[in-house]
KOLTI-448571 format. One record per residue (C-alpha): residue in one letter; x, y, z; residue number from 1. Coordinates in steps of 0.001 Angstrom, whole numbers, plus 524288, in hexadecimal, padded with zeros to 5 digits. Example, Ala and Ser with C-alpha at 12.3 -4.5 7.8 and 13.67 -1.06 7.14 Angstrom:
<sites>
+-----+-------+-------+-------+-----+
: res :    c1 :    c2 :    c3 :   n :
+-----+-------+-------+-------+-----+
:   A : 8300C : 7EE6C : 81E78 :   1 :
:   S : 83566 : 7FBDC : 81BE4 :   2 :
+-----+-------+-------+-------+-----+
</sites>
This chain:
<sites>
+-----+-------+-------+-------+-----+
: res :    c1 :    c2 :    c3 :   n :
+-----+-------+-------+-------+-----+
:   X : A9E09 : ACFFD : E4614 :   1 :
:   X : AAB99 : ACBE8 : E4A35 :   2 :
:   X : AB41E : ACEC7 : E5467 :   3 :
:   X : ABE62 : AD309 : E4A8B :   4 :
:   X : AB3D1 : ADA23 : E4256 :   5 :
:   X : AAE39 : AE0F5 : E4FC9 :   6 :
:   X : ABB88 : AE4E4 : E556C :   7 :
:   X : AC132 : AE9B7 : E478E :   8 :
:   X : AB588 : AEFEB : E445B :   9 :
:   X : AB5BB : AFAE7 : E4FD7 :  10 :
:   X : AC46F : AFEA8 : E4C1E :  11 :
:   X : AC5DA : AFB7E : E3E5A :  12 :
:   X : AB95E : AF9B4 : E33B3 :  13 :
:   X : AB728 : AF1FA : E29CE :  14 :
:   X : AC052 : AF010 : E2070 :  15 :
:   X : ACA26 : AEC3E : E2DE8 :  16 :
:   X : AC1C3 : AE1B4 : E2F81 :  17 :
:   X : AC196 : ADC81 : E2296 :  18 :
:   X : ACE26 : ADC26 : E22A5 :  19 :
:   X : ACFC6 : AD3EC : E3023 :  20 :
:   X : AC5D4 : ACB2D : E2B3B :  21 :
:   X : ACCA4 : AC785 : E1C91 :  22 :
:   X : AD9EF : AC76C : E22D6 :  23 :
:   X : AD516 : ABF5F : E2D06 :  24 :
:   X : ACD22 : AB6F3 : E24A5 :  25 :
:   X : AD9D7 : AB5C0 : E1959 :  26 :
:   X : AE31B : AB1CE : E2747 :  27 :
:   X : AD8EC : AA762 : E29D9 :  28 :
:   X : AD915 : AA197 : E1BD5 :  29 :
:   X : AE6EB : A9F58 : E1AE4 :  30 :
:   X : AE5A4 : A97B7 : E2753 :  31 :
:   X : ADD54 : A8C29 : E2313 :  32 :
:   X : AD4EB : A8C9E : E2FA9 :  33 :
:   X : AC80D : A8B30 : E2C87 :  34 :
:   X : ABF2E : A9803 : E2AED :  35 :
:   X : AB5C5 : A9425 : E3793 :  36 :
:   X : AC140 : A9158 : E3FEA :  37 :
:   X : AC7AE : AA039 : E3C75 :  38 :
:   X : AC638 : AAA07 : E4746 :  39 :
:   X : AC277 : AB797 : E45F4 :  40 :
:   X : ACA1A : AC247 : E41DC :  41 :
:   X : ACFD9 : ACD3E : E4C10 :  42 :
:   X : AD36D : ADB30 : E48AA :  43 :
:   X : AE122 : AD659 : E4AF7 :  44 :
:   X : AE227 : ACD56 : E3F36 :  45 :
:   X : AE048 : AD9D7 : E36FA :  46 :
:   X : AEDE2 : AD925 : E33DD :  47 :
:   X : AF8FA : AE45C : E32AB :  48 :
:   X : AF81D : AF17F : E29B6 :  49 :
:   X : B0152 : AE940 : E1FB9 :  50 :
:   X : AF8F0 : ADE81 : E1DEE :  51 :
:   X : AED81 : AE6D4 : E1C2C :  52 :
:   X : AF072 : AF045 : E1176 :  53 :
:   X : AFB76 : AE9B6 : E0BB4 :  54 :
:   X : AF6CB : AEA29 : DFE0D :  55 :
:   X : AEE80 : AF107 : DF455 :  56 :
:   X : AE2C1 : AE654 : DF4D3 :  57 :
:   X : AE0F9 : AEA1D : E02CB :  58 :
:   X : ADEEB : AF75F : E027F :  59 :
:   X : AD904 : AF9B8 : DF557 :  60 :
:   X : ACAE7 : AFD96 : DF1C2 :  61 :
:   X : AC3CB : AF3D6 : DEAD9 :  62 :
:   X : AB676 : AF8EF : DEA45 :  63 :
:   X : AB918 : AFF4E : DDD25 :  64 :
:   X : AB180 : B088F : DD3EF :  65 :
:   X : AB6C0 : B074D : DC4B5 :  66 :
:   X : AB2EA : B0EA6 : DB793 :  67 :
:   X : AB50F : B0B0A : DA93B :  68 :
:   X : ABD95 : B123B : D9FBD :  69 :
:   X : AB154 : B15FE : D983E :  70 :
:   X : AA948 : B1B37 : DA34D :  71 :
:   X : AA750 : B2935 : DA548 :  72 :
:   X : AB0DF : B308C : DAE99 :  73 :
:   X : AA412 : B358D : DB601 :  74 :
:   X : AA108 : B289A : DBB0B :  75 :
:   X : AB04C : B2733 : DC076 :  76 :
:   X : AAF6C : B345A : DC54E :  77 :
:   X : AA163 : B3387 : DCB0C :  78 :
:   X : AA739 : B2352 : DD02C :  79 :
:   X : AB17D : B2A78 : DD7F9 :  80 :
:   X : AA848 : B347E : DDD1B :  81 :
:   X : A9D77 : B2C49 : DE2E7 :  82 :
:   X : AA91B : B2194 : DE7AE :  83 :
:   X : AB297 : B2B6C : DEDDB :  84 :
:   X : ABD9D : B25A3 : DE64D :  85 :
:   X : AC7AA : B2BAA : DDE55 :  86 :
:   X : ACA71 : B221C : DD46A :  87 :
:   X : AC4CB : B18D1 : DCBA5 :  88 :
:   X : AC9FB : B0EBB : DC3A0 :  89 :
:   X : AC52D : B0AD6 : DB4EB :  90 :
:   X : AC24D : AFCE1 : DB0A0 :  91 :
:   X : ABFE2 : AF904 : DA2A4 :  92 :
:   X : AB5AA : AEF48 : D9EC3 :  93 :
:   X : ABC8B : AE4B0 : DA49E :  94 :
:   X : ABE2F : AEA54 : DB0A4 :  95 :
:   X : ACEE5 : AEE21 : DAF88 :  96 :
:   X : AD2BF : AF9FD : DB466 :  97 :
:   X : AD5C6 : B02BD : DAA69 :  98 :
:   X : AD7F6 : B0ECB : DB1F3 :  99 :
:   X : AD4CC : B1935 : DBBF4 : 100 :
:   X : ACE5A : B25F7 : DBE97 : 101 :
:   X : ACFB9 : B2D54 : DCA69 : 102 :
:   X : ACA71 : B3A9D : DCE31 : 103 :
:   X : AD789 : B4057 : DC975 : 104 :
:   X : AD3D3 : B3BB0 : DBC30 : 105 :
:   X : AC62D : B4293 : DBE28 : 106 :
:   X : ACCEF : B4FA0 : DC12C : 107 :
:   X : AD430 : B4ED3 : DB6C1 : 108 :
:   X : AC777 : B4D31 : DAFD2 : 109 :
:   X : AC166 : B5A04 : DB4D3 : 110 :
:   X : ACD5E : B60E2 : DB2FF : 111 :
:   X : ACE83 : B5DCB : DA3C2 : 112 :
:   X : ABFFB : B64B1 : DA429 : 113 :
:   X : AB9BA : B577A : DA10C : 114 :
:   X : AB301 : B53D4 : DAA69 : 115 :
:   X : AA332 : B52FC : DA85E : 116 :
:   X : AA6BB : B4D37 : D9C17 : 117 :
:   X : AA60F : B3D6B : D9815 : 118 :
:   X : AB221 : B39A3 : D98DC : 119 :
:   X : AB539 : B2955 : D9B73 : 120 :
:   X : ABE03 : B2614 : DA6B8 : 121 :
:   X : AC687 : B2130 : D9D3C : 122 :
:   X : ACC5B : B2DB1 : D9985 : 123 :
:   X : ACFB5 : B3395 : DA6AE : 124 :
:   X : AD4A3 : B24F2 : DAB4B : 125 :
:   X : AE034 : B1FD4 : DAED7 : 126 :
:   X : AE312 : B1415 : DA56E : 127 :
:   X : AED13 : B0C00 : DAD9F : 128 :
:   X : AEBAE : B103F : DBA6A : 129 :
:   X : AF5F9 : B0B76 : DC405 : 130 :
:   X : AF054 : AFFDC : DCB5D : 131 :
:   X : AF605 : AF5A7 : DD635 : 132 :
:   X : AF11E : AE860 : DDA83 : 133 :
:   X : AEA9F : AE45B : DE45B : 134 :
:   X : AF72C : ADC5D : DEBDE : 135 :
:   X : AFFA5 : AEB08 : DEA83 : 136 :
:   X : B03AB : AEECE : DF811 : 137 :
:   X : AFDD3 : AFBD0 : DFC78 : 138 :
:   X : B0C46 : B0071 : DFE66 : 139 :
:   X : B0DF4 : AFE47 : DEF78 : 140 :
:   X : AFFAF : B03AB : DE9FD : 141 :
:   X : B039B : B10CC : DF365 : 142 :
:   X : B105C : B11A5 : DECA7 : 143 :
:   X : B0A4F : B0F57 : DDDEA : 144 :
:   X : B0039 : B1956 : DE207 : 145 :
:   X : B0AF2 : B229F : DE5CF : 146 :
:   X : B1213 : B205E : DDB5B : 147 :
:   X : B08CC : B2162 : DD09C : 148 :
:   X : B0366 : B2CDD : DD6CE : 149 :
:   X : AF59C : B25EC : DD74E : 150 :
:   X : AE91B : B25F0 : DE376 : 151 :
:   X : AE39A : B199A : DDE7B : 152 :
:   X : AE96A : B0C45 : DD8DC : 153 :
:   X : AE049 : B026F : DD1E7 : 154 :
:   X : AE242 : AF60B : DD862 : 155 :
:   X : AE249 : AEB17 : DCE7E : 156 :
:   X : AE2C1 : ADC5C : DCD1E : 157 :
:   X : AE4D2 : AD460 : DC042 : 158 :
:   X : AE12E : AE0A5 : DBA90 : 159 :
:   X : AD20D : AE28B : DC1F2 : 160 :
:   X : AD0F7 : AEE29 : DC80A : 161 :
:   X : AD0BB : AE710 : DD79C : 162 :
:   X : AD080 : AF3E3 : DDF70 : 163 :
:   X : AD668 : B0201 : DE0B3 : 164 :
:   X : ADFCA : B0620 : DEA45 : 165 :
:   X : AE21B : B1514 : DEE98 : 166 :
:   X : AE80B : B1FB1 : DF83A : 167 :
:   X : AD964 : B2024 : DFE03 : 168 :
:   X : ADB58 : B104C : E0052 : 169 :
:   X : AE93A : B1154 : E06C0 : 170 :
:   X : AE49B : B1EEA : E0E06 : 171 :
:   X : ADA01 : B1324 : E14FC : 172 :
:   X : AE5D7 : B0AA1 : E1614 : 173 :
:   X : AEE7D : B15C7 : E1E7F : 174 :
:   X : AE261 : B1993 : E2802 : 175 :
:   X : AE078 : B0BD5 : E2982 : 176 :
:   X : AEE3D : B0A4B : E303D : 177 :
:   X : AEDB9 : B1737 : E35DA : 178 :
:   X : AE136 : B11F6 : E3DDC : 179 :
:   X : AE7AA : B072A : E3F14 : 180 :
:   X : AF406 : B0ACA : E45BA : 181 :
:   X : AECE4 : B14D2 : E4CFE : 182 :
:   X : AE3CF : B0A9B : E5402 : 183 :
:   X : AF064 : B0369 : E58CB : 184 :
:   X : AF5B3 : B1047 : E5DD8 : 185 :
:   X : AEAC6 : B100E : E67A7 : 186 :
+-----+-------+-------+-------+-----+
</sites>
């Protein structure tokens, strides 16, 4: 391992290093110098707050679970049960997002007495959901989110369904800078 990977590791994890080592390694290619003449990354080069969670790519979850239109609400509700999440987009047959369910939809489900019953996540959907791309600032996906009164925004690129982006993501962004700033404090 590293010196940059050893010394990170103790105050920072994993995904700090990653992030040393791919801005480190995209400085390096911009440079020309060869790749065995490059020297190792340091926690330093991890670069300021602003350059780290500037925009929606960088903070978005990409490790995505999708349903189709046709399948049964059970399987989104029993998805978001088994994967802790509260929201799950819909892809047709060609994989385009089509729309959205979240647990709010699923409460409304119980509530209209129907639950039990086989319904297709089409009906409690929403067609159209409100979505952002992947090169949105954070500032402006907060401020959509706020705006459309919305947890979750589907993050999408030439219309594929790239990645999902929610108040649980920027909640990891904010304690991330609170350690952060509290670790230069003393």
């Amino acid at each position: 391992m590293s010196d940059c990977c050893r010394s990170t590791s103790a105050t920072r994890g994993r995904g700090a290093r990653c992030q040393v080592l791919t801005q480190a390694i995209m400085r390096r290619q911009w440079t020309g110098q060869p790749v065995h003449e490059w020297t190792l990354p340091t926690p330093e080069e991890r670069g300021a707050w602003t350059e780290r969670f500037q925009r929606v790519a960088q903070v978005m979850s990409t490790d995505l679970f999708t349903v189709g239109p046709d399948d049964l609400v059970d399987v989104a509700a029993s998805m978001m049960q088994w994967k802790r999440i509260r929201h799950v987009p819909v892809e047709d047959a060609q994989g385009l997002l089509v729309g959205f369910v979240s647990y709010r939809s699923l409460l409304k489900l119980v509530a209209e007495g129907r639950a039990g019953q086989p319904v297709p996540v089409r009906e409690i959907m929403q067609a159209e959901p409100v979505t952002v791309g992947p090169g949105e600032s954070c500032l402006g996906a907060m401020r959509l989110m706020q705006e459309k009164g919305v947890a979750c925004l589907p993050v999408v690129h030439e219309g594929r369904l790239v990645g999902i982006v929610s108040e649980r993501d920027f909640l990891a962004v904010a304690r991330a800078l609170f350690e952060e700033a509290l670790e230069r404090e003393s």
